[in-house]
N, C-alpha and C positions, 0 to 999 in steps of 0.2 A: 737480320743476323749477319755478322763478319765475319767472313771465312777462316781468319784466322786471328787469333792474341797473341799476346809475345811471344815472342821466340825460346819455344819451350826447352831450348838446350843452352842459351843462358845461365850464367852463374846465378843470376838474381832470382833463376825463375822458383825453386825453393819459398823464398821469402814472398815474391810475389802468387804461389798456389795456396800457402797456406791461407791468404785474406780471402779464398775464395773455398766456401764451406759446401757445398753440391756440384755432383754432375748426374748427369744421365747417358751408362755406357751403353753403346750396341756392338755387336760383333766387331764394327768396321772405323766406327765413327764418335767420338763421346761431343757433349757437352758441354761445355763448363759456361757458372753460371755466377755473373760478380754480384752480390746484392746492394753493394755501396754505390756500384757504377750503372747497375741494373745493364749491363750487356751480359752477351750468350756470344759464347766462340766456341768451334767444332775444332775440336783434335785428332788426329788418330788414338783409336782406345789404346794401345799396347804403351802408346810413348804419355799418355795420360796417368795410368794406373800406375805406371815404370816412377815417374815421376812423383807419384800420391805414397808412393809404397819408399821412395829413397829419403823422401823429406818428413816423412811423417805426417803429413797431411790429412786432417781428418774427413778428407774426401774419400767418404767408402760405400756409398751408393754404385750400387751395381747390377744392372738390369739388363740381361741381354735381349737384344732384340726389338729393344725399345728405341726410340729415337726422338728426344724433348715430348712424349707424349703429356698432353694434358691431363687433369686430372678431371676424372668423369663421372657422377653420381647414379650409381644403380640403384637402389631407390632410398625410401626415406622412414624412418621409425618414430612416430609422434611420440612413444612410448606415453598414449593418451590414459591408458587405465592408473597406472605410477604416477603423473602427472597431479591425475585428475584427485586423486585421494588427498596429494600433499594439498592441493587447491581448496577442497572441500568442494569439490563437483563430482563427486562418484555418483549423487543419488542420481546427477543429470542423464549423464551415460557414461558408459565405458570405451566406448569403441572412438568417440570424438573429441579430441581436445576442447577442453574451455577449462581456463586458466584464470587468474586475477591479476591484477596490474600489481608492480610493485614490490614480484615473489618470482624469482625464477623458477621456469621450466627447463628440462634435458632435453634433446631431442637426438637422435644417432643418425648420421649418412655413413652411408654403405657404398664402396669404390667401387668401380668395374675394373679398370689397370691396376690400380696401385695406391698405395696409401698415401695421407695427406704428408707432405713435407713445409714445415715453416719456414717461411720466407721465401721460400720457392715456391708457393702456392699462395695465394691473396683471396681469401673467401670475405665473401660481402652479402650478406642477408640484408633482404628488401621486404620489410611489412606496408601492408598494406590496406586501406578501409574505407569503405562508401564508393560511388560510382566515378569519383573523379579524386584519385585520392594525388594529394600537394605535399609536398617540402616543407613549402611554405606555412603552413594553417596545421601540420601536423596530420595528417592523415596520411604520410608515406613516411616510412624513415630505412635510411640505410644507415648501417651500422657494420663494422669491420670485426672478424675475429682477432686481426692481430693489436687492433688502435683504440684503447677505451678510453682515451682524451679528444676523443674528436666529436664533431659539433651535434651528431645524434644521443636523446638521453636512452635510447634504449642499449642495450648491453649484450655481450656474446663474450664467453668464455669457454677457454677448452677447458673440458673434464677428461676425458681421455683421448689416447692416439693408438688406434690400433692398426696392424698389420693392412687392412682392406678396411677401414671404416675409423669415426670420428664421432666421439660422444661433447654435442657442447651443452653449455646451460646459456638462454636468451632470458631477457628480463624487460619487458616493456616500463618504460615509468609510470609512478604513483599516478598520474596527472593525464596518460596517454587515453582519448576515447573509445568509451566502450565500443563491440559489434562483431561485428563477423569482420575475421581479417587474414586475406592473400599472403601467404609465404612465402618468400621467393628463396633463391640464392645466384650470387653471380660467383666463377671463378677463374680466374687469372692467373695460369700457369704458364711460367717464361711470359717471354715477348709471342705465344700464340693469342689465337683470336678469343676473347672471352666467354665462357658456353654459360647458359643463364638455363636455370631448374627453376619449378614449380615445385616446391616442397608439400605442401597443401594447404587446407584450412584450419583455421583456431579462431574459438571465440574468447573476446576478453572480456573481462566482468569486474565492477567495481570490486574492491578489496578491505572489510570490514576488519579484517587480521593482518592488516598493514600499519604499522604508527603513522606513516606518511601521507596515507591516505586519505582523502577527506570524509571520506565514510568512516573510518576508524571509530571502531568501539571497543573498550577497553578488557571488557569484561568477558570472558567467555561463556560464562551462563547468559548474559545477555546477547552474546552472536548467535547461541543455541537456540536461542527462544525467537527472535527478533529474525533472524536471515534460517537457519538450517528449517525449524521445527516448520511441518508440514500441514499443520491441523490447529486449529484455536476455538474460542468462544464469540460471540461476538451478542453482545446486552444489548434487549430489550426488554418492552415491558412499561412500566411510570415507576417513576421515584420510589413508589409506595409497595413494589412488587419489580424487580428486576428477575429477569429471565435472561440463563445463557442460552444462546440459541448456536447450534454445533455444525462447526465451517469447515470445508474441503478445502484447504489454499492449492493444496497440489502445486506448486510451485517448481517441482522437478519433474509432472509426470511428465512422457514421451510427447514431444514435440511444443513443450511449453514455453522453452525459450527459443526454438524459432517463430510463434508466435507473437512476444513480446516483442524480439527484432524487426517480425514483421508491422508491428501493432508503432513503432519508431520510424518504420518508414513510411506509414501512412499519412503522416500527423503532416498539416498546413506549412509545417515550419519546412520539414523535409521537401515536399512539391513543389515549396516556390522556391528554395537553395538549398539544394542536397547538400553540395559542397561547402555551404558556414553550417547549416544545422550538425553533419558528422563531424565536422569541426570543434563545435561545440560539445559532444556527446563526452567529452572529461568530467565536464560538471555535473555533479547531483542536484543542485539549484537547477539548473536549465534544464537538465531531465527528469525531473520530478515534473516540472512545469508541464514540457509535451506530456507524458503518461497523462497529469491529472484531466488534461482538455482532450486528449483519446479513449481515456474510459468513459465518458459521455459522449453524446452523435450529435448536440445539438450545433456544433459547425462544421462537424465533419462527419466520416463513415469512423465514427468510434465505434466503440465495442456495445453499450448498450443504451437502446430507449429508454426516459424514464418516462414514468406514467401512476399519476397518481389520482385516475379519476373512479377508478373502481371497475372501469371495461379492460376485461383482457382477453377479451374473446378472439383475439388474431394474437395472441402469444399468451406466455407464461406469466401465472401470477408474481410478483417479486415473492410472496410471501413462500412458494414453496421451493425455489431455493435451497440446495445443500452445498454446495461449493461451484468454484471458480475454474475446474477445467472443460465443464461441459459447456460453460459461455465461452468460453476461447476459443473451445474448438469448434462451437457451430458458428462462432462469428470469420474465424478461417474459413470454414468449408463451404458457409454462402459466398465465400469473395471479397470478405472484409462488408455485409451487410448487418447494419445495428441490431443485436436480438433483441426480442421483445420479452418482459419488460423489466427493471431495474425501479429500485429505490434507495435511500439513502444506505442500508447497510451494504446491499449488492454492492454499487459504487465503489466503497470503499473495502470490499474483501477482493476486487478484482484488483484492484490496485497496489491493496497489500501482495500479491500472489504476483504480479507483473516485477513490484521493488525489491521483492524479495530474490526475485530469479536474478532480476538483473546486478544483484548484490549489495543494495541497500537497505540496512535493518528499517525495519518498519512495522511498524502493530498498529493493531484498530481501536479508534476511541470510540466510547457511547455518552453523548451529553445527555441528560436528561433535564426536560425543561430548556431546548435549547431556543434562542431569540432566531428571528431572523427579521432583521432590522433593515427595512428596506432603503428609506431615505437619510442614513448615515448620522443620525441626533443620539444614538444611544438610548433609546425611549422606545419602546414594544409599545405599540395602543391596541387596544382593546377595545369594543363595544357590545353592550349589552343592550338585549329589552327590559321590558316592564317586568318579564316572567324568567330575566334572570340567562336564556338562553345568548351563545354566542351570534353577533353577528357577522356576515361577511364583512371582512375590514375594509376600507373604500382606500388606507395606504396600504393594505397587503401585507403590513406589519403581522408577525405570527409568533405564536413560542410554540415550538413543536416538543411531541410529546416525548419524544427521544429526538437525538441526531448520530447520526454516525460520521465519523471521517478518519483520516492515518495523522501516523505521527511517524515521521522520517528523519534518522540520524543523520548528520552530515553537521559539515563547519560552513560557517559564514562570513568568509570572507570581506563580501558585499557589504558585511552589517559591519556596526562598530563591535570590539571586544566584549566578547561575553554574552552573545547573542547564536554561537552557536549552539547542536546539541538538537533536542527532539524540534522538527517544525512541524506546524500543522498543515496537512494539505486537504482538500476537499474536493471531490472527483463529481458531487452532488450539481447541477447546475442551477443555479442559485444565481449568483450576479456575474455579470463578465467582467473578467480582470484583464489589462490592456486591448479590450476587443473579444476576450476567446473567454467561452465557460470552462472556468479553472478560478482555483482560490491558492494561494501560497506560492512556495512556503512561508509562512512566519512563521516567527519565533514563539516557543512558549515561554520564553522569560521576558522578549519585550510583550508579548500581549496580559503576563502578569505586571509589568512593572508599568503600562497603559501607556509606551512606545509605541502607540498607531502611526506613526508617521513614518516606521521603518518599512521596506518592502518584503515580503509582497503582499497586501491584502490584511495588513494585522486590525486593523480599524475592524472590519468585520468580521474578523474572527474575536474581536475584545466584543463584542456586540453578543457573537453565540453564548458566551459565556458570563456577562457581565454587566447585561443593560437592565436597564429599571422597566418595570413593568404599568402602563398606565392603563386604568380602569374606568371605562363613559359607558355613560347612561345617556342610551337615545331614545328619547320618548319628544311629544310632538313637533319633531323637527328640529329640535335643541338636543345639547349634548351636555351633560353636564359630567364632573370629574367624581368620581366614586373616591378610587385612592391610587395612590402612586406608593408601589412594592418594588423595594430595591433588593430582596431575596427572593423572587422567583425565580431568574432565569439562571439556568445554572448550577446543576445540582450533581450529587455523585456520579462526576465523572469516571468511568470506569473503561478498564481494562484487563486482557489477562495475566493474571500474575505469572512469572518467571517460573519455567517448568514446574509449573502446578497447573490446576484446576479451577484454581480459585479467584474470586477478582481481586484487583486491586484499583482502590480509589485513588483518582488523582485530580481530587481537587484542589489541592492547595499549590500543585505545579500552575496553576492557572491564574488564581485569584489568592489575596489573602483573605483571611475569615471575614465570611458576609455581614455586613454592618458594620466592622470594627473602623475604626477611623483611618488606619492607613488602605483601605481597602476604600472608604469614600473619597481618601486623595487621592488615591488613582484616578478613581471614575474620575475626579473632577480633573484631572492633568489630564485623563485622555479628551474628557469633552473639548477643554481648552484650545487641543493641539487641530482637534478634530473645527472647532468653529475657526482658528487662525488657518487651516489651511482652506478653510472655504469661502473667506470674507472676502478675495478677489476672484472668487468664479461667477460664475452664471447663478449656482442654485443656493446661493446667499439666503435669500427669503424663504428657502426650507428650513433654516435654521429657528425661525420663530411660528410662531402659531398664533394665528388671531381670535382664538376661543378665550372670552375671558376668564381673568383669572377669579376661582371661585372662591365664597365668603369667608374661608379659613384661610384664605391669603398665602395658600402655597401652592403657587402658577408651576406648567409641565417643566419650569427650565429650573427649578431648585436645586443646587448643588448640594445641598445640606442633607441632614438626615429626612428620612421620611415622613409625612405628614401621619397626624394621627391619625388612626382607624374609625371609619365611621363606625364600628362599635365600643370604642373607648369612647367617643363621643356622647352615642347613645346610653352608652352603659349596659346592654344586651349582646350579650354572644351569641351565634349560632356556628352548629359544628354537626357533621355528619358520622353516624356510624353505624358500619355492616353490624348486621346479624349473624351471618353466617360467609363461610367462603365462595369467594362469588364465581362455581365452577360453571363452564357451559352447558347447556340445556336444564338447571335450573333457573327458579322464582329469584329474583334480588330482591334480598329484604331487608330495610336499613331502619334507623330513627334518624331524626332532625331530634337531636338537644338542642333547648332552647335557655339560657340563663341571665338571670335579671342580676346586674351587678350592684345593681343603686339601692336606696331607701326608699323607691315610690313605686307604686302600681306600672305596670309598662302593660301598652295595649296594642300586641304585634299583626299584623296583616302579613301573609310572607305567601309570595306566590314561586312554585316547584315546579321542574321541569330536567327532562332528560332528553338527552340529544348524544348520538353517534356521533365520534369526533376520527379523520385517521392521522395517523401517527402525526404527519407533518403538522396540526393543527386546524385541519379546515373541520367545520362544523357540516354533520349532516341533519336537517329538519329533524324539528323535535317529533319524539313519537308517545310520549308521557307529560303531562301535568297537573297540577294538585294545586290545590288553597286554602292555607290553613290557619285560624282565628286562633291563634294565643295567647292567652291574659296570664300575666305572672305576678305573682305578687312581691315585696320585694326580698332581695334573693333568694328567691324561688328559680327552680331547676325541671322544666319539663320537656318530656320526649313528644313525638309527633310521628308514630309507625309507618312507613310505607311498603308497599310492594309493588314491584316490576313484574310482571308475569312473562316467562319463557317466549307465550306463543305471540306477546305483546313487542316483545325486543327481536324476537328472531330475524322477522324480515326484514328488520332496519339495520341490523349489525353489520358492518363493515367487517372488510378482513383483518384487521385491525383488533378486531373485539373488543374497542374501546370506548366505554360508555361514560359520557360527564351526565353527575347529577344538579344541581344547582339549587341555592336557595336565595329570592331577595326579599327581602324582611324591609320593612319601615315601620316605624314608631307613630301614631297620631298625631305626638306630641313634637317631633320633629322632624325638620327635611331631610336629614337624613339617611341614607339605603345603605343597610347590609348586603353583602354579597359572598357568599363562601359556595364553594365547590369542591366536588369530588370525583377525580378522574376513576375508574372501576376497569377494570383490565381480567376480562374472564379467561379463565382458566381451562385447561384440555388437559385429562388422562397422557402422560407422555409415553409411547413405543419402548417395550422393554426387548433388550437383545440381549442375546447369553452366545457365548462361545462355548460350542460342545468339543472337548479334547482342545490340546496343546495346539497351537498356533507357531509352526515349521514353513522355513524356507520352500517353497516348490514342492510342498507334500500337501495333500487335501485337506479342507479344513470347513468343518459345519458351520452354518449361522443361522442360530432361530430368531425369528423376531415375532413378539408379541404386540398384539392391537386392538385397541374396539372402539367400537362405533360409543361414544358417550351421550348421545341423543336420543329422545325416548321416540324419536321417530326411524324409518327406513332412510338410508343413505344411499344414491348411487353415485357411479363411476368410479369407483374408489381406485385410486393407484396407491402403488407403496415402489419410493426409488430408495435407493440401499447406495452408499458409496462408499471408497477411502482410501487413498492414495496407498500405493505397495500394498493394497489386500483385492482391490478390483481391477482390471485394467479397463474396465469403462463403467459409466454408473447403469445398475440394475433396473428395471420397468416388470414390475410385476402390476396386471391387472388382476384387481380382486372383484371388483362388478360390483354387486350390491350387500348391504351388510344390512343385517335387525338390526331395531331396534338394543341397545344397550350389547347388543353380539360381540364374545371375545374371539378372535380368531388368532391363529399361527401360523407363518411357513417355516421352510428351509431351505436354505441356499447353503449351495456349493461353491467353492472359491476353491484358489489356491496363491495363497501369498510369496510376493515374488521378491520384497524387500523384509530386510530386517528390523530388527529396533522397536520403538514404541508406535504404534498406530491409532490409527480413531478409526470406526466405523459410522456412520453418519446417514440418520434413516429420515422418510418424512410419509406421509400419508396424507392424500388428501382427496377430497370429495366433492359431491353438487353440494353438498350445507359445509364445511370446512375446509381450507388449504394447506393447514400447517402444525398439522400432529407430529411431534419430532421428535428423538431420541439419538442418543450417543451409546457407543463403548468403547472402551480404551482396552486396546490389544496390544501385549508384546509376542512379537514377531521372532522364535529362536530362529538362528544361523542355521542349526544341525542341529541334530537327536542326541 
């Protein structure tokens, strides 16, 4: 500091005070302060003010007692609850900032001396994120209140100037990495030493209500449904019988998105480079990717086991399942160890519930009939015996009876034009994608238009949805080709519809109409892309198959339409159909029609057989079969009765409940084998729930639920868990012990609902003979009375 500036009794000095617009008086001593020159010269205050006051100077800062004090922050107002509404983060909390990129926030500092003065004050906010946050890579940035052309794209603007305090608005860019992130502030008052605040913490979150953003969705019933909505449906069941089965995403409850954060710093990518993976964390491609390979364990400490062999006797069955915060939170509270156990819908509603917090729209698909195509040919094999039953597949080749996975909004950069929009991603562990179990994202428009060759993964994801299905017959050590079905895999793909209830099919997002010729050009563009990018690898000779090709001359590699049916051939149909609905703890009682299409006698031998299948496709030993001689005359039409008896399937049933029946028919007269099946998917009495009285904010509120045992046998262990995001604040365990035969029982639960709005309630029941008795209600939640 210079003792002294011009010679303040100069004629000029007039002309030379007015260029200088602040001082700071004390009794004895003032101030003055050039901001062009950026010096500080002390005056006597009398001949200072004398001088401010003769020339008109609009130096009228007058502070006694003060002497060039700094300016000093007492403390800091996130104004997180105001913040948090405009963001659409209230349901998270109130009390903690978490904000979206690309939308400003307010935030107020509070003085201790004295108010903010411009230009004579230089405030500099320091964000900050991950363990080693850079400049460089974007994981620090400083940004100036007074400079919005300088080289940081985040933004600081003053909204007000008050007496003792400063309201600005900050704005992180569209593009800046999600997380938890350090608030700083530095400030630079005069040529004093710079004093540096810790303002606090804010989380930031992708931004679906951004145009700039690469999450951007346009639509606000779709941000409702897709990011806010807390609760969904998620289909199972077979083709022939879909079932919703009713999901807790809880995506807002308490502590769900420190988990998520924490569930991103667990992931291989963060461990071996914190500092590029948080780096990385702007992208929704890149973070869909880690999430998808964190929600499975199988390379790391993800979030859950899967397990599909029917022991669950050291954890949870997948089947009873009702949402996704009670697996977050026990996978937190063990220390980030894998819960036990998950399958493909689990998978994919943890993931929904994880993309959704971290603000990327995203819904659950259910394929049904989905392939899972081991060696990359687009071809599902099949093998059958004598008696018509599945065999294990020796390539592992499967069509599962459903499949579950997400579909996440975001733009693709990465990709050529027109490839952004829903990707598929699959959380399932299935194949590894560069190294790590994770599938995606691809595109659902390159994997309809049979652009496999875009990244990430779209090859097999055109496979779940769009491969041909090939049919052998092993009997003495030979294999022969039954039929090749270019409409199995692949069937009403479904999802929840847009604040409803209801599903919605989306198959045609996928595939164009099965059979139809531009739907065969696909397949055959993607086999194309698919054999040209493997004819210089290694697994080249997986591309053919040395089984010959059979006497009707259409070998597994036909591009073309599909070979005729060995019963257009033969000229006999067989076709299965129930009797009655196939609930659990009854008899299944079906016919086999049998019809003679031709002019001559047909002389059928067809041997029957039933086998427990679970969902994913694998075959459990048959536990039923039948042999049955029928002569038809020509076009003659005859049935063929059967029954299943209860105490005959019980023991065999999987959790699953899913029963294939199978028939393979031969002619005398020709080489030919029929083969038709029927998947059978029994049924359960569903959990009825009624809300007694209005459903209020933090007022008490009844809940009955209704249940019975639908087995004419005793049941024990029986539990019943209850949940639903702003109606419970953890999920419910009622032991009921044992139940009669056909016994209806009821409780009552007390609650008190702590959020507003629409709700679900989400119940399950399960026992030593069943796991997954289930039922919904849909509650609206008033504000007030």
């Amino acid at each position: 500091m210079e003792a002294m500036g011009p010679d303040p009794t100069d004629k000029e000095t007039g002309t030379w005070l007015r260029a200088y617009w602040e001082f700071m008086a004390g009794p004895k001593v003032s101030i003055l302060v050039s901001l062009s020159l950026r010096k500080v010269w002390r005056y006597p205050t009398p001949i200072l003010v004398e001088l401010a006051q003769e020339y008109g100077s609009p130096v009228i800062s007058y502070t006694p007692g003060c002497l060039a004090a700094g300016l000093e922050v007492a403390l800091t107002d996130l104004q997180s609850s105001w913040n948090n509404v405009r963001h659409h983060t209230e349901e998270i909390s109130s009390d903690r900032l978490l904000v979206r990129r690309g939308q400003a926030f307010n935030i107020t500092l509070y003085f201790r001396n004295r108010g903010f003065q411009p230009g004579l004050d230089n405030i500099i906010f320091v964000a900050e994120t991950g363990p080693l946050p850079d400049l460089s890579n974007g994981t620090r940035a400083l940004f100036s209140l007074a400079d919005h052309r300088g080289p940081s794209p985040w933004i600081a603007s003053l909204e007000t100037n008050g007496a003792s305090s400063l309201e600005v608005s900050l704005c992180a860019p569209p593009t800046a990495a999600v997380g938890r992130y350090l608030l700083k502030v530095h400030i630079d008052s005069f040529q004093k030493s710079v004093r540096a605040y810790q303002l606090g913490e804010f989380i930031l979150l992708f931004n679906p209500w951004c145009p700039v953003d690469s999450v951007y969705l346009d639509s606000e019933p779709q941000r409702q449904e897709y990011v806010v909505n807390d609760y969904g449906f998620i289909y199972q069941g077979n083709k022939n019988w879909i079932r919703p089965c009713p999901w807790n995403y809880g995506q807002f409850e308490e502590n769900i998105i420190d988990i998520c954060l924490e569930l991103l710093d667990k992931s291989l990518n963060f461990q071996i480079d914190p500092a590029t993976d948080c780096a990385l964390r702007g992208s929704p491609v890149y973070i869909s990717r880690v999430v998808c390979a964190m929600i499975n364990s199988n390379d790391d400490n993800g979030v859950l086991n899967g397990n599909w062999s029917e022991n669950y006797l050291d954890g949870i069955n997948p089947a009873e399942w009702t949402g996704s915060v009670a697996i977050l939170k026990q996978w937190h509270a063990t220390g980030c160890q894998p819960v036990r156990y998950g399958q493909c819908w689990v998978f994919a509603a943890i993931m929904c519930t994880v993309m959704r917090c971290l603000g990327i729209p995203t819904r659950v698909i259910t394929n049904f009939d989905s392939g899972h195509d081991t060696d990359g040919n687009l071809i599902i094999d099949e093998y059958y015996d004598s008696t018509g039953r599945i065999l294990k597949n020796k390539k592992k080749d499967t069509v599962w009876n459903f499949h579950v996975w997400n579909e996440c909004w975001m733009a693709r950069k990465d990709l050529p034009p027109g490839y952004g929009g829903w990707q598929v991603l699959d959380a399932t562990p299935q194949e590894t994608s560069n190294g790590l179990y994770c599938c995606g994202p691809a595109s659902v428009r390159a994997i309809k238009e049979g652009e496999v060759d875009l990244n990430y993964d779209t090859a097999f994801a055109f496979s779940m949805v769009n491969a041909d299905c090939m049919s052998w017959l092993v009997y003495g050590g030979k294999e022969q080709k039954i039929h090749r079905d270019t409409n199995t895999v692949g069937n009403f793909i479904s999802t929840k519809s847009i604040q409803s209830d209801e599903r919605d099919d989306i198959t045609e997002n996928y595939k164009y109409i099965e059979g139809s010729p531009q739907e065969r050009l696909v397949f055959t563009k993607a086999l194309q892309k698919l054999k040209a990018g493997r004819s210089e690898g290694p697994h080249k000779a997986d591309l053919q198959r040395s089984t010959p090709v059979p006497p009707n001359g259409d070998g597994p590699w036909s591009l073309h339409m599909p070979s005729l049916r060995p019963s257009d051939v033969v000229q006999v149909s067989l076709k299965f159909q129930l009797l009655d609905p196939p609930n659990m703890g009854q008899d299944i009682r079906f016919v086999l029609l049998a019809l003679n299409m031709s002019l001559q006698f047909k002389y059928l031998k067809v041997n029957l057989s039933a086998q427990s299948l679970l969902h994913d496709g694998s075959p459990l030993p048959p536990f039923w079969q039948d042999t049955a001689f029928i002569t038809l005359s020509p076009e003659e039409a005859k049935t063929h009765s059967c029954k299943i008896p209860y105490s005959q399937y019980s023991q065999y049933l999987s959790t699953d409940k899913l029963i294939r029946i199978s028939a393979l028919g031969e002619e005398k007269s020709s080489p030919e084998k029929i083969l038709v099946d029927k998947i059978i998917t029994l049924a359960y009495p569903g959990i009825m729930i009624n809300v007694l009285g209005a459903a209020i904010v933090n007022q008490p509120l009844s809940i009955q639920v209704l249940f019975s045992n639908p087995l004419s046998e005793h049941v024990a262990d029986c539990v019943l868990t209850v949940e639903g995001s702003g109606l419970f604040k953890k999920q419910q365990r009622v032991l009921i012990g044992v139940l009669k035969p056909q016994h209806r029982a009821s409780i009552t639960l007390e609650t008190v609902p702590f959020k507003s709005g629409q709700r679900q309630i989400q119940a399950n029941l399960r026992s030593n003979k069943f796991k997954d008795i289930k039922g919904y209600r849909n509650v609206y939640v008033d504000l007030r009375l």
